[in-house]
N, C-alpha and C positions, 0 to 999 in steps of 0.2 A: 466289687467295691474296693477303693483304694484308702488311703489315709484322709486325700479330699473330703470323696463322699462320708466317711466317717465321723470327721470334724461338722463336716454340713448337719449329719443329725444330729449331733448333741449339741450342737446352736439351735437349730430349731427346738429338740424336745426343750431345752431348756427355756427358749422363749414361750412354748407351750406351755409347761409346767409353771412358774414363778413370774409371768409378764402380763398373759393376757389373764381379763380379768371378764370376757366376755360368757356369756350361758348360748351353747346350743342343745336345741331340747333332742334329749336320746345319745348325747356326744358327750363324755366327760372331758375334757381337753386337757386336763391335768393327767389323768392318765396316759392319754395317745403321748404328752410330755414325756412321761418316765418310759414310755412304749421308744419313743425314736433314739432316746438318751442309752438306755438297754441298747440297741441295735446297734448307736454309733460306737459305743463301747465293743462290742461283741465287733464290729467291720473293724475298728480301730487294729486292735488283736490279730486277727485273721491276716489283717494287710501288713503286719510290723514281724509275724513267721514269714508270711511267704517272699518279703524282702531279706526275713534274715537267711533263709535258706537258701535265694535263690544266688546271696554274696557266696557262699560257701562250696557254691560249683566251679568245677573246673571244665575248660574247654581247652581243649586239643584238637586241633588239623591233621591232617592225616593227608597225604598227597601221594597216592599210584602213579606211576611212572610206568608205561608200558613200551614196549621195544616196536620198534615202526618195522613192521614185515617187510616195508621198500625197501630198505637200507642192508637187507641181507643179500640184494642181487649186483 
């Protein structure tokens, strides 16, 4: 999951939670609400390390250079 998907659940739990105003029977919706808001919270996080660590690498090339066996006759 990225920052996207992150932002996507806590829109939705929050439309979940404080917008609808519907009952389904056996389904609290306000819960599943703070359930997807928890998650996008928790994806938020997750995805805001693994960009900050991935800034903090370095890359280096490395290029072998091998001697051509023709070129000794």
């Amino acid at each position: 999951m990225g920052i996207g998907a992150g932002i996507f659940l806590l829109v939705v739990g929050a439309i979940l939670s404080f917008a609808v105003a519907d009952r389904i029977e056996g389904v609290d919706l306000i819960m599943v609400g703070y359930i997807c808001m928890g998650a996008g919270v928790l994806a938020l996080i997750i995805a805001l390390i693994v960009n900050a660590q991935r800034s903090r690498t370095r890359h280096t090339e490395r290029v072998e250079r091998r001697a051509d066996p023709r070129e000794d006759v």
